[in-house]
PDB file of N, CA, C and O in Angstrom:
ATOM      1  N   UNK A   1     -11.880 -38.981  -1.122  1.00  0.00           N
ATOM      2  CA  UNK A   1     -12.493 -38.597   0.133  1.00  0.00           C
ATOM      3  C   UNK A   1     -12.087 -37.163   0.482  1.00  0.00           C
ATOM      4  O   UNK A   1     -11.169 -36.644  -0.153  1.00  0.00           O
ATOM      5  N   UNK A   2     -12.735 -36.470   1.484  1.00  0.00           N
ATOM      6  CA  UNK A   2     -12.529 -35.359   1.885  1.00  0.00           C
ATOM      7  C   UNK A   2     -11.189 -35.072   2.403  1.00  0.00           C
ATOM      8  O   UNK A   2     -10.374 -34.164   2.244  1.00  0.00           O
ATOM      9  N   UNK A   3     -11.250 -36.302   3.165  1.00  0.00           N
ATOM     10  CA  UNK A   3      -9.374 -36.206   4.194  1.00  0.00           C
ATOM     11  C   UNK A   3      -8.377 -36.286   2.796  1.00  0.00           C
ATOM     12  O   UNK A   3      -7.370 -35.580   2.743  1.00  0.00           O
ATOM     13  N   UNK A   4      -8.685 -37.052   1.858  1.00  0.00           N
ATOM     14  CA  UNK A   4      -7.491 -37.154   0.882  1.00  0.00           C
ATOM     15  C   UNK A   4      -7.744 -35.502   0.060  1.00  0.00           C
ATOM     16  O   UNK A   4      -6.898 -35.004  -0.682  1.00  0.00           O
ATOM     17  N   UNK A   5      -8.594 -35.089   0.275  1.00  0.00           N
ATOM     18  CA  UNK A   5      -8.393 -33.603  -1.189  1.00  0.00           C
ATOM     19  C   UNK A   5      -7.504 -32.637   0.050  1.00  0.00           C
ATOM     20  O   UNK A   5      -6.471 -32.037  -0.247  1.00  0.00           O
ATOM     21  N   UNK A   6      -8.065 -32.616   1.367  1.00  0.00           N
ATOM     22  CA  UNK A   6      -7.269 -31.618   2.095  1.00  0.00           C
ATOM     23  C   UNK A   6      -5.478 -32.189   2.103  1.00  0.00           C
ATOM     24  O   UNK A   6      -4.505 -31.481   1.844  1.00  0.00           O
ATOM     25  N   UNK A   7      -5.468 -33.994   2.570  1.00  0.00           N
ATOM     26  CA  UNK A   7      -4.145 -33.817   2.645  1.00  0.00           C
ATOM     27  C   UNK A   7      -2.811 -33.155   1.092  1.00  0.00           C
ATOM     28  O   UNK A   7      -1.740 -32.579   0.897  1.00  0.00           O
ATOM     29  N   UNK A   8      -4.238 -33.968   0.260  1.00  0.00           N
ATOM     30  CA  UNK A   8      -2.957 -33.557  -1.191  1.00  0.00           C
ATOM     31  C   UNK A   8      -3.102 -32.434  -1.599  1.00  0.00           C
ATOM     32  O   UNK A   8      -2.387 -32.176  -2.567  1.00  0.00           O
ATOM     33  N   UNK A   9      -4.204 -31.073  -1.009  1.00  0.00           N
ATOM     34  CA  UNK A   9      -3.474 -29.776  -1.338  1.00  0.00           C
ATOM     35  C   UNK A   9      -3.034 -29.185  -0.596  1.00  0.00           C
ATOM     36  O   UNK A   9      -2.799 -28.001  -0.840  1.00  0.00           O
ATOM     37  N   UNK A  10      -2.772 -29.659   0.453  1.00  0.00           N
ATOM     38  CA  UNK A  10      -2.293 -28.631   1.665  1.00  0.00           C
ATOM     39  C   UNK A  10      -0.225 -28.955   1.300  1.00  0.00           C
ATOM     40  O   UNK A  10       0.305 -30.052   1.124  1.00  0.00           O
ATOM     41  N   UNK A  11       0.521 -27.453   1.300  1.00  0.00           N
ATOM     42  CA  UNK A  11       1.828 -27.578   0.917  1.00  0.00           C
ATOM     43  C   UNK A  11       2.481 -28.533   1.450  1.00  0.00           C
ATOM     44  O   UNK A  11       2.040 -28.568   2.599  1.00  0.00           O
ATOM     45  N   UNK A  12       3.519 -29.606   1.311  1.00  0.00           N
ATOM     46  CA  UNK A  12       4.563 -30.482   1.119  1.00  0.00           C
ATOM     47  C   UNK A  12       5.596 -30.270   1.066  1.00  0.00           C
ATOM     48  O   UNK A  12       6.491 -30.706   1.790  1.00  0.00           O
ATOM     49  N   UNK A  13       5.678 -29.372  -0.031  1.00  0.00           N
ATOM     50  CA  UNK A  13       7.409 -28.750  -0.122  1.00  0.00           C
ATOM     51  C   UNK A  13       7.183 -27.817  -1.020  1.00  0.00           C
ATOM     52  O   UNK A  13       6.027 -27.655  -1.410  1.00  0.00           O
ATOM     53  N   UNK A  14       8.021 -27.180  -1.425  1.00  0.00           N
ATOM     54  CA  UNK A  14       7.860 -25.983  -2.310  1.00  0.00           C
ATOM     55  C   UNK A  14       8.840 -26.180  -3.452  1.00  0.00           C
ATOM     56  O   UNK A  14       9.814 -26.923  -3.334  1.00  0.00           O
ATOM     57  N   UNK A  15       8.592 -25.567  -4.456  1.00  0.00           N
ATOM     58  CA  UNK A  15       9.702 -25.175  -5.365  1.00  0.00           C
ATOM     59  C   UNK A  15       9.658 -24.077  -5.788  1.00  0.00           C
ATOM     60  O   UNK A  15       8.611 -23.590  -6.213  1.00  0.00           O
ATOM     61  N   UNK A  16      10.954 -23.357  -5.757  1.00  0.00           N
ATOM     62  CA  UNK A  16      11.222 -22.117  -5.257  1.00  0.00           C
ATOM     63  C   UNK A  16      10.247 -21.384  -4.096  1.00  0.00           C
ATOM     64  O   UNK A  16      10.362 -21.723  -2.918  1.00  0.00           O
ATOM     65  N   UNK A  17       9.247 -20.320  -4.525  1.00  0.00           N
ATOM     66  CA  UNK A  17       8.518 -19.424  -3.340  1.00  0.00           C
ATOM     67  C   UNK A  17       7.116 -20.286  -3.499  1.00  0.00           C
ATOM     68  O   UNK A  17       6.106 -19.873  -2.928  1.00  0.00           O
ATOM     69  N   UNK A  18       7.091 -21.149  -4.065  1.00  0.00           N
ATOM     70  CA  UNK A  18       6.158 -21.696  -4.477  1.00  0.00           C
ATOM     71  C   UNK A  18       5.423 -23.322  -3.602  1.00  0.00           C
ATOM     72  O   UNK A  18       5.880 -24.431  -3.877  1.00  0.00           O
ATOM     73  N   UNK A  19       4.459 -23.158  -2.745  1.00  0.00           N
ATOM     74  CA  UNK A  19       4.064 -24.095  -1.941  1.00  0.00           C
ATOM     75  C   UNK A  19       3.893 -25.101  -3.117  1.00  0.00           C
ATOM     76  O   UNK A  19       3.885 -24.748  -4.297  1.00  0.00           O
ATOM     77  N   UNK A  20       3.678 -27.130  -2.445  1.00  0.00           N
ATOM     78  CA  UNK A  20       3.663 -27.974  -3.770  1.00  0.00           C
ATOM     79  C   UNK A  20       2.478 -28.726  -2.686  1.00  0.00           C
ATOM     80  O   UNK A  20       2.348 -28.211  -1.576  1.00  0.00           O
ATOM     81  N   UNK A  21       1.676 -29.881  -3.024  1.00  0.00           N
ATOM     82  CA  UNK A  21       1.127 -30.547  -2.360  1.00  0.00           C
ATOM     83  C   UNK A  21       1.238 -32.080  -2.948  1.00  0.00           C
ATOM     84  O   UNK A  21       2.315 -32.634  -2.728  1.00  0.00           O
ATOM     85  N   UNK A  22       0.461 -32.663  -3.514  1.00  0.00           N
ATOM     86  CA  UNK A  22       0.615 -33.979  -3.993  1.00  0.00           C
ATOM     87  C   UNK A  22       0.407 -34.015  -5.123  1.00  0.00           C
ATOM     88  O   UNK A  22      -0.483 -34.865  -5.127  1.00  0.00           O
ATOM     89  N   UNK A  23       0.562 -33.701  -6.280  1.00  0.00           N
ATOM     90  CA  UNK A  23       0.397 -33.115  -7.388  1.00  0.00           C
ATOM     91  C   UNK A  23      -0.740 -31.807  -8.222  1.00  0.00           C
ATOM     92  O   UNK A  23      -1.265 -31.618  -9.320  1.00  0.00           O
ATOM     93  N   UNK A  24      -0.649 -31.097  -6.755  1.00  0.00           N
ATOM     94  CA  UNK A  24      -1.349 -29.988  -6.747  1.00  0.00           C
ATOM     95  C   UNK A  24      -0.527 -28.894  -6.387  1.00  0.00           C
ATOM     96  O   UNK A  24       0.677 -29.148  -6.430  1.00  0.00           O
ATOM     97  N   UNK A  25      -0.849 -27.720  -6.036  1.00  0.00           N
ATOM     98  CA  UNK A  25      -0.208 -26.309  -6.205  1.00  0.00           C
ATOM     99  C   UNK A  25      -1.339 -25.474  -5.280  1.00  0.00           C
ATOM    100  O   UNK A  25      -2.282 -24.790  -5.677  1.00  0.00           O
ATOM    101  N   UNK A  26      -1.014 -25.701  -4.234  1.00  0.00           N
ATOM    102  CA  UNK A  26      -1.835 -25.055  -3.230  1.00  0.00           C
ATOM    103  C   UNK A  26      -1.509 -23.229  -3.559  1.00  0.00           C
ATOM    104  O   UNK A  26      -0.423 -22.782  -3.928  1.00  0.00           O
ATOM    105  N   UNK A  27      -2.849 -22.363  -3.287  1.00  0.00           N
ATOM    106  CA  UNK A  27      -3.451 -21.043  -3.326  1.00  0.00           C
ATOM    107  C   UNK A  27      -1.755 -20.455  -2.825  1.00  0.00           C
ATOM    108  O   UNK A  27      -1.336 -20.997  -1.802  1.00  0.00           O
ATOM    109  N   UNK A  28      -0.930 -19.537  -3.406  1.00  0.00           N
ATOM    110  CA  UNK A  28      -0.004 -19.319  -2.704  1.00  0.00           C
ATOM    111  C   UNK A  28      -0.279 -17.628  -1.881  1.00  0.00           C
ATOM    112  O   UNK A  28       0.439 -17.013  -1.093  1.00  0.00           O
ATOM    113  N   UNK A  29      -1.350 -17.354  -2.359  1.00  0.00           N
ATOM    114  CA  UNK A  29      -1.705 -16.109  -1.672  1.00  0.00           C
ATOM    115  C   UNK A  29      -2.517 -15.985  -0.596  1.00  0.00           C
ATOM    116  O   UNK A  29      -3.054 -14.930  -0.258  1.00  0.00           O
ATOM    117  N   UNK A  30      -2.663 -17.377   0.139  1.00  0.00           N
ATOM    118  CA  UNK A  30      -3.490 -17.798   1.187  1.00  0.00           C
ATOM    119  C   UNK A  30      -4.895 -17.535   1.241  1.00  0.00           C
ATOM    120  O   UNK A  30      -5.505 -16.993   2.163  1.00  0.00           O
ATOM    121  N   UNK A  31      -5.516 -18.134  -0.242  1.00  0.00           N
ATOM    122  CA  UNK A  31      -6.536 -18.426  -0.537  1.00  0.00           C
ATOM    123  C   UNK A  31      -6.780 -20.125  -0.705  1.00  0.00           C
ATOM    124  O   UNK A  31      -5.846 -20.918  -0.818  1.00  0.00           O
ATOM    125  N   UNK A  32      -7.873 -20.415  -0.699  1.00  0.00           N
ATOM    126  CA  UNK A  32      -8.462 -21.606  -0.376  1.00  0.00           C
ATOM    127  C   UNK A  32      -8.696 -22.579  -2.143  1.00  0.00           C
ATOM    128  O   UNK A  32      -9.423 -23.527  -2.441  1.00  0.00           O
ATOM    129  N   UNK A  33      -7.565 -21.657  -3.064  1.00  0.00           N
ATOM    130  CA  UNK A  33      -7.959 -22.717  -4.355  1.00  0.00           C
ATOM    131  C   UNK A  33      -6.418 -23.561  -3.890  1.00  0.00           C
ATOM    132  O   UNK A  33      -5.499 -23.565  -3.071  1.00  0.00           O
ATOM    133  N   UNK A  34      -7.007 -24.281  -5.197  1.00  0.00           N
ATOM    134  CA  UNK A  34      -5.544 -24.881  -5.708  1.00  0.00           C
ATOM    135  C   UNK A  34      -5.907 -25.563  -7.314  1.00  0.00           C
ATOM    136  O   UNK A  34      -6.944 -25.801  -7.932  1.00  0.00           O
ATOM    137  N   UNK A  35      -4.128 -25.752  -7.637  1.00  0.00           N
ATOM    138  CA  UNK A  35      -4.345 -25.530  -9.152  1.00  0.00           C
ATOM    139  C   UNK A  35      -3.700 -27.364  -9.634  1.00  0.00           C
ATOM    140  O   UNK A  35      -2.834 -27.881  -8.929  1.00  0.00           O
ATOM    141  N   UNK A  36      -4.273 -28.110 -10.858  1.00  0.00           N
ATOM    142  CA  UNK A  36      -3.372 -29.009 -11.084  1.00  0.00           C
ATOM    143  C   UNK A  36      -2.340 -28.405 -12.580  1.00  0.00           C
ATOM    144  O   UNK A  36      -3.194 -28.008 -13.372  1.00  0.00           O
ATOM    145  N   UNK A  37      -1.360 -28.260 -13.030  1.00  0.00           N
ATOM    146  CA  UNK A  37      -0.777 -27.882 -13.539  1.00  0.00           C
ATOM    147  C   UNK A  37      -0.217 -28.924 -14.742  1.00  0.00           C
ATOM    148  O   UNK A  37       0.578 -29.753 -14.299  1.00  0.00           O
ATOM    149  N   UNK A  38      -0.445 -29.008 -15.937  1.00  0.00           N
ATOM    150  CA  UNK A  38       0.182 -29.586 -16.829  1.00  0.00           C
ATOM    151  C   UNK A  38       0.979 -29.162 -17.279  1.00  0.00           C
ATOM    152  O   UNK A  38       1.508 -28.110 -16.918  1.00  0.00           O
ATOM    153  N   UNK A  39       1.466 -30.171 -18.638  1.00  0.00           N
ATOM    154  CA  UNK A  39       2.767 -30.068 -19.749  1.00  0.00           C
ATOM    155  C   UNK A  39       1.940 -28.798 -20.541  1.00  0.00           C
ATOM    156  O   UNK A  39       0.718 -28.922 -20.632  1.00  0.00           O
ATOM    157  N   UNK A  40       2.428 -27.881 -20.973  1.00  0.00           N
ATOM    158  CA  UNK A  40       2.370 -26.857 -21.459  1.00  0.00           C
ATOM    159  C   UNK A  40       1.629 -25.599 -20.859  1.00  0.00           C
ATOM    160  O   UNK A  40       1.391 -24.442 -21.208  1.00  0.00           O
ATOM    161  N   UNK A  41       1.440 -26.240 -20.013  1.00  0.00           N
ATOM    162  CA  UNK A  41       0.468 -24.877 -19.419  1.00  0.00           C
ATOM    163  C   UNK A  41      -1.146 -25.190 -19.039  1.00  0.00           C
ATOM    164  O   UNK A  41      -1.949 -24.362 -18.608  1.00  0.00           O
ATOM    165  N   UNK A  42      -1.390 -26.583 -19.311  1.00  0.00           N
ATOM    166  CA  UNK A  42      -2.905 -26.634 -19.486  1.00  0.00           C
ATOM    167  C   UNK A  42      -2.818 -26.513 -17.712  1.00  0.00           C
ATOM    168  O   UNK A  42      -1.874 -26.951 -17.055  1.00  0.00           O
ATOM    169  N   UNK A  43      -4.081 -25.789 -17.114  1.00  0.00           N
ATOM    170  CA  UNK A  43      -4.583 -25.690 -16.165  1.00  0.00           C
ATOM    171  C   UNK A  43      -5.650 -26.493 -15.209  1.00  0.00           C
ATOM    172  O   UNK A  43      -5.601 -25.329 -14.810  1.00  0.00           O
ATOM    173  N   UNK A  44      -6.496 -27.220 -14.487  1.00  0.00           N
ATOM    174  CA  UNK A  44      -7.494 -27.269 -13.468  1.00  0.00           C
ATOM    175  C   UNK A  44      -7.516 -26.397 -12.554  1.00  0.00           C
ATOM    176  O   UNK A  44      -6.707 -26.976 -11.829  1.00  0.00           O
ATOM    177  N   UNK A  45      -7.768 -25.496 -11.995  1.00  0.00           N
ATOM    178  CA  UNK A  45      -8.016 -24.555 -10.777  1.00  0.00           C
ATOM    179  C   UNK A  45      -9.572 -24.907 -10.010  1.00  0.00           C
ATOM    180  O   UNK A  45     -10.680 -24.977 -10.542  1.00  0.00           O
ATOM    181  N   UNK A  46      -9.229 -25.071  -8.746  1.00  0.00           N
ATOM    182  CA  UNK A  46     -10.297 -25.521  -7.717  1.00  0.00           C
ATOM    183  C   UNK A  46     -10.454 -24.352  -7.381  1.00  0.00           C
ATOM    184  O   UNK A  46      -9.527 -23.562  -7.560  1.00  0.00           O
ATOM    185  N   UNK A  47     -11.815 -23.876  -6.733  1.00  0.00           N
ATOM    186  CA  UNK A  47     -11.770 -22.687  -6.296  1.00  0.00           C
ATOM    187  C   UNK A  47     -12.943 -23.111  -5.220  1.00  0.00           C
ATOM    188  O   UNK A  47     -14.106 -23.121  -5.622  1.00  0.00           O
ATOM    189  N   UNK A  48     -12.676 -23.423  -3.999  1.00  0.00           N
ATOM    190  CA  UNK A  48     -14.069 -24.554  -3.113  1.00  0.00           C
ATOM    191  C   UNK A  48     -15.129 -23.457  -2.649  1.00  0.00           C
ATOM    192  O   UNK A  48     -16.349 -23.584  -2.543  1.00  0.00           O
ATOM    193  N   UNK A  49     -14.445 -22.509  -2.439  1.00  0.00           N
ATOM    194  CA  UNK A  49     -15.098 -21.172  -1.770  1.00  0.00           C
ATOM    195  C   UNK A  49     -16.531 -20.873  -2.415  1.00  0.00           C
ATOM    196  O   UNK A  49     -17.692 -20.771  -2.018  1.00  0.00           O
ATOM    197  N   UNK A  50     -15.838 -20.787  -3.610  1.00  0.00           N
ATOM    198  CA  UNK A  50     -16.602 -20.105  -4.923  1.00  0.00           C
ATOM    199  C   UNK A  50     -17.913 -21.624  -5.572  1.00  0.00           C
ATOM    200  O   UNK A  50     -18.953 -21.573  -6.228  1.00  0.00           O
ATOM    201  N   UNK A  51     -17.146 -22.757  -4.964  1.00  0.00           N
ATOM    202  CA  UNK A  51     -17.674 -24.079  -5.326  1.00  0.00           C
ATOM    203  C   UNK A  51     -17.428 -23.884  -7.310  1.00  0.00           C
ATOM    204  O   UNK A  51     -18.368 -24.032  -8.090  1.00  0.00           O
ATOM    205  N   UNK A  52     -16.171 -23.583  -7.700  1.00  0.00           N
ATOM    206  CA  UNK A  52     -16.111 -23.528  -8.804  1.00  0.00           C
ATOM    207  C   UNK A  52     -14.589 -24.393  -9.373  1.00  0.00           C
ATOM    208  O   UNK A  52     -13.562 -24.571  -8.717  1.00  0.00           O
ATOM    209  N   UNK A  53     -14.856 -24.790 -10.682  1.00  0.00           N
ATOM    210  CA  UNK A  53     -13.632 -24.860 -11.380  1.00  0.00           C
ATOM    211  C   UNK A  53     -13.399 -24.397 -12.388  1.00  0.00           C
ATOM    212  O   UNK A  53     -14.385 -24.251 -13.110  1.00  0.00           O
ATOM    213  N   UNK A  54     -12.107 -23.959 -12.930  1.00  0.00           N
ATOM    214  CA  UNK A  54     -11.613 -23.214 -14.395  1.00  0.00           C
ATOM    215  C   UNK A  54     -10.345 -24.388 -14.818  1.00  0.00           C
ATOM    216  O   UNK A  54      -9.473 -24.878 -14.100  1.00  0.00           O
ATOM    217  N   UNK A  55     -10.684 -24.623 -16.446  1.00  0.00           N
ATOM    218  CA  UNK A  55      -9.765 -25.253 -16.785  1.00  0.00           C
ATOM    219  C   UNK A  55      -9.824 -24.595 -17.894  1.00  0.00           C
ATOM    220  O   UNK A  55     -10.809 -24.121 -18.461  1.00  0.00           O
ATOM    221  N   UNK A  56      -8.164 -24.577 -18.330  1.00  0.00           N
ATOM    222  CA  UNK A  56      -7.553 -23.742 -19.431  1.00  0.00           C
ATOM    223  C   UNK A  56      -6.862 -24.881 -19.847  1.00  0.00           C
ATOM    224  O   UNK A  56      -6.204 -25.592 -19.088  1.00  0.00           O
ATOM    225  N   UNK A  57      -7.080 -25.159 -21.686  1.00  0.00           N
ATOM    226  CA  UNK A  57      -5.737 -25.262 -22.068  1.00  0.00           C
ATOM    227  C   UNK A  57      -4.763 -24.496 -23.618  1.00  0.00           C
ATOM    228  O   UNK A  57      -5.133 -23.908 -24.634  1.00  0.00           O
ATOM    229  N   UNK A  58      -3.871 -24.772 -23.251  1.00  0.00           N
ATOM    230  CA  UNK A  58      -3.147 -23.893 -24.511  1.00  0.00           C
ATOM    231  C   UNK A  58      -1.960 -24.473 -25.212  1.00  0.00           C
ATOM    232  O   UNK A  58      -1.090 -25.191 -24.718  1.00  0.00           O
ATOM    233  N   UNK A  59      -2.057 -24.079 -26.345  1.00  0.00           N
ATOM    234  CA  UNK A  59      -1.229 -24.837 -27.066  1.00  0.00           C
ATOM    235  C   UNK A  59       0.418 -25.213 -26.730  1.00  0.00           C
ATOM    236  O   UNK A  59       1.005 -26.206 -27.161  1.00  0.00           O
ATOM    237  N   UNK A  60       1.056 -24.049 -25.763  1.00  0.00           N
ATOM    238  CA  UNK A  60       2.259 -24.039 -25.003  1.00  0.00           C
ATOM    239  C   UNK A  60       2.557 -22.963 -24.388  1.00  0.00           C
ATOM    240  O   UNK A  60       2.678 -21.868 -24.937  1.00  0.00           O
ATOM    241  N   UNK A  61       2.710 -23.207 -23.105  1.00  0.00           N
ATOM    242  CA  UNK A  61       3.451 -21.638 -22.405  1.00  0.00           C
ATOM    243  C   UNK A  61       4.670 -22.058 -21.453  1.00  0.00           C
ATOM    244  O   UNK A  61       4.680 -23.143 -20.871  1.00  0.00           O
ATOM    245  N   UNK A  62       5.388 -21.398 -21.375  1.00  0.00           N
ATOM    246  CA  UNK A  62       6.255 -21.758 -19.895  1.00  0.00           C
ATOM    247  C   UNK A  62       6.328 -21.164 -18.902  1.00  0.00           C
ATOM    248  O   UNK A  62       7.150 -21.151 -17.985  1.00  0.00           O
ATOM    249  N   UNK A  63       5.239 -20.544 -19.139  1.00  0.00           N
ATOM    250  CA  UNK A  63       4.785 -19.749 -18.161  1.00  0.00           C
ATOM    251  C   UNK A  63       3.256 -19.989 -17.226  1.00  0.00           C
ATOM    252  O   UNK A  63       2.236 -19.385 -17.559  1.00  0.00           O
ATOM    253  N   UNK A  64       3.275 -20.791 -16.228  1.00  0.00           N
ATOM    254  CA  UNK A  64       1.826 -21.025 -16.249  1.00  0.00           C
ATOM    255  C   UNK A  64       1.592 -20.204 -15.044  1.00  0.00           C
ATOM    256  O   UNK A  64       0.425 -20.338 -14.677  1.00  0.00           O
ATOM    257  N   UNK A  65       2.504 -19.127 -14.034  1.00  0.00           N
ATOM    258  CA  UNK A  65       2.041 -18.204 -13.240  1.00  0.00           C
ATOM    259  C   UNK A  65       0.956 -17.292 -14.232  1.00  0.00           C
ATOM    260  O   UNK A  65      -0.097 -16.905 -13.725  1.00  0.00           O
ATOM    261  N   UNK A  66       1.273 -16.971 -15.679  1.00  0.00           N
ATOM    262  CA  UNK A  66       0.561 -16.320 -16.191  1.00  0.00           C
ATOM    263  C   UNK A  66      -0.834 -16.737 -16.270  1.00  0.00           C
ATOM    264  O   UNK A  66      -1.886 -16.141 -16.040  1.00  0.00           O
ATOM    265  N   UNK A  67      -0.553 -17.954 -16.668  1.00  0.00           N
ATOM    266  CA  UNK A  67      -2.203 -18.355 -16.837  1.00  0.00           C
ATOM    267  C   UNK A  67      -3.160 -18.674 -15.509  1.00  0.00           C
ATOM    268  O   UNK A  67      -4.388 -18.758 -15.489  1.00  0.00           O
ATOM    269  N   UNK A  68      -2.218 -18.826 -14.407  1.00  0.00           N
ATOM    270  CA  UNK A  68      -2.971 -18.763 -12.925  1.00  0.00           C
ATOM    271  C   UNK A  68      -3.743 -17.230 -12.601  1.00  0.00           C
ATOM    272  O   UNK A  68      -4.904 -16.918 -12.337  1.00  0.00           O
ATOM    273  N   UNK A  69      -2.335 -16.385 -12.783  1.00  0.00           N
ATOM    274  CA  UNK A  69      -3.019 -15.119 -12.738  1.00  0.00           C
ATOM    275  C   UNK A  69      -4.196 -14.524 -13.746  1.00  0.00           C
ATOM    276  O   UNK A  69      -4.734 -13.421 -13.651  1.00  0.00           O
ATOM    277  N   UNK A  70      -4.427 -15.465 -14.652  1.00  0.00           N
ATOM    278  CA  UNK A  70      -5.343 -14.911 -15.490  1.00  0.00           C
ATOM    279  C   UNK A  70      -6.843 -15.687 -14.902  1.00  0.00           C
ATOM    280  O   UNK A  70      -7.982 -15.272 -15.115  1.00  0.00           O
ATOM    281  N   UNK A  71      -6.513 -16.736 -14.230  1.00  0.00           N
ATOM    282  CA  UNK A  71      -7.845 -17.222 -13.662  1.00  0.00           C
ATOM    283  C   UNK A  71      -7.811 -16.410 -12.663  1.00  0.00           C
ATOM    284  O   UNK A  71      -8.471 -15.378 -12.785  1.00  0.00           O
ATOM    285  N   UNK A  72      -7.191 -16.587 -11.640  1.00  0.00           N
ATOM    286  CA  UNK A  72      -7.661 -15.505 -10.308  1.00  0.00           C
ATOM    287  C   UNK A  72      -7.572 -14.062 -10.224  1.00  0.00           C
ATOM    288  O   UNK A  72      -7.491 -13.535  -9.114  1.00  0.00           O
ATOM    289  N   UNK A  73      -7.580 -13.257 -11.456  1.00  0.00           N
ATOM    290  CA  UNK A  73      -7.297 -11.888 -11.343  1.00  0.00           C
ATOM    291  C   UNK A  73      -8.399 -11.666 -12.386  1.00  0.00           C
ATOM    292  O   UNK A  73      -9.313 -10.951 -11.976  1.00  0.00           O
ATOM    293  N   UNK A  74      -8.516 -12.112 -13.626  1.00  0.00           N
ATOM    294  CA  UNK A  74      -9.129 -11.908 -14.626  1.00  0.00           C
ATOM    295  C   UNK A  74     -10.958 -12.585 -14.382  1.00  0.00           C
ATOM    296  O   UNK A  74     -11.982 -11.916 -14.237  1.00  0.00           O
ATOM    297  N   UNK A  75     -10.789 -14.258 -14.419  1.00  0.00           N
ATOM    298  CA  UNK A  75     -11.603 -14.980 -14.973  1.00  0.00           C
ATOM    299  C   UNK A  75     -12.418 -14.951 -13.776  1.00  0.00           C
ATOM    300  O   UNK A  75     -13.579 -14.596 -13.979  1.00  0.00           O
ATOM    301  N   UNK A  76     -12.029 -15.308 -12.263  1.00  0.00           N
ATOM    302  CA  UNK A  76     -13.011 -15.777 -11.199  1.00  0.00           C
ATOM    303  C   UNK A  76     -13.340 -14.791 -11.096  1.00  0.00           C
ATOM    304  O   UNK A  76     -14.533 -15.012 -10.884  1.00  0.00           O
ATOM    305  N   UNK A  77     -13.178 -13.108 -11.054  1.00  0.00           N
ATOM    306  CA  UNK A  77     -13.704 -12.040 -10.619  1.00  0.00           C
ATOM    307  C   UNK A  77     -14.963 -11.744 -11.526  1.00  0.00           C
ATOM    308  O   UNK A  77     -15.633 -10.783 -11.146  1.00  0.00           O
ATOM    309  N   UNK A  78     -15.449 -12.473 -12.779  1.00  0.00           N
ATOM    310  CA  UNK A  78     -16.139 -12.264 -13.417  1.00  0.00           C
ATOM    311  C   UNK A  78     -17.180 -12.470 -13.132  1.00  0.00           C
ATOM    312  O   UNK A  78     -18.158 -11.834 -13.526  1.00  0.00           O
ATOM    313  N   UNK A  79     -17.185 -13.739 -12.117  1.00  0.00           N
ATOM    314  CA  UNK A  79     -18.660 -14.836 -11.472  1.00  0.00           C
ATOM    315  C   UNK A  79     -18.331 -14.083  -9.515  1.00  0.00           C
ATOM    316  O   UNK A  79     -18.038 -14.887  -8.631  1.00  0.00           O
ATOM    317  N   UNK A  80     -18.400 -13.228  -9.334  1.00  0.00           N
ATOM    318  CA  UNK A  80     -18.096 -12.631  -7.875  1.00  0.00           C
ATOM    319  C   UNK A  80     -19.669 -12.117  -7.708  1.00  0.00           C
ATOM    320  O   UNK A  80     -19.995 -12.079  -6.522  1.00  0.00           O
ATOM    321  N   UNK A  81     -20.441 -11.818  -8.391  1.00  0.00           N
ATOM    322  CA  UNK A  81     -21.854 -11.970  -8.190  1.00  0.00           C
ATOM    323  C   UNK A  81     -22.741 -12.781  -8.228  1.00  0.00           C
ATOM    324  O   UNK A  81     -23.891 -12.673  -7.803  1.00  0.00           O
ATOM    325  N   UNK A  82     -22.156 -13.787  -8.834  1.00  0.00           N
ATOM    326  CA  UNK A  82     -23.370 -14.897  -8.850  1.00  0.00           C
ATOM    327  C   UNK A  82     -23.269 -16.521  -8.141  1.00  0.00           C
ATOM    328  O   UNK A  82     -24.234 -17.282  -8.203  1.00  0.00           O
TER     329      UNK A  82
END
C-alpha cells in the first residue's frame, strides 16, 4: 500500500551519516528516491519523481555509495529529458 512504501522509506535510524528505513535507504541528499541495497553491491533505486527505477548488479563491491552515486549522478541524469 501507499502508507506502507512511505512508512518503510522514510529514515528509522541511521548508520553512521547515513538515514535507514525498513530495509530501504532513504535519498540522503533530501531527494525523494530511495535505494534497496544488497550482498555485494547489487542495487534497486526508486526514483518516484522521475516515476523510474535502476537496478544494478555486480559481481562484488564494498562499496555501494559508489554505485548509488553512479545512478544519481551518472545514470538518472541521462533520462532528465524524457
Amino acid at each position: 500500500s501507499q502508507q506502507w512504501i512511505t512508512e518503510s522509506t522514510r529514515p528509522h535510524s541511521h548508520w553512521d551519516d547515513l538515514p535507514y528505513g525498513y530495509l530501504w535507504w532513504p535519498a540522503s541528499d533530501g531527494g525523494k528516491g530511495y535505494a534497496a541495497i544488497g550482498g555485494g553491491g547489487n542495487i534497486i533505486f526508486v526514483d518516484p519523481e522521475r516515476n523510474m527505477v535502476v537496478a544494478t548488479t555486480v559481481r562484488f563491491s564494498m562499496r555501494p555509495r559508489i554505485l548509488l552515486e553512479l545512478i544519481t549522478k551518472r545514470i538518472i541524469p541521462l533520462f532528465e529529458n524524457y
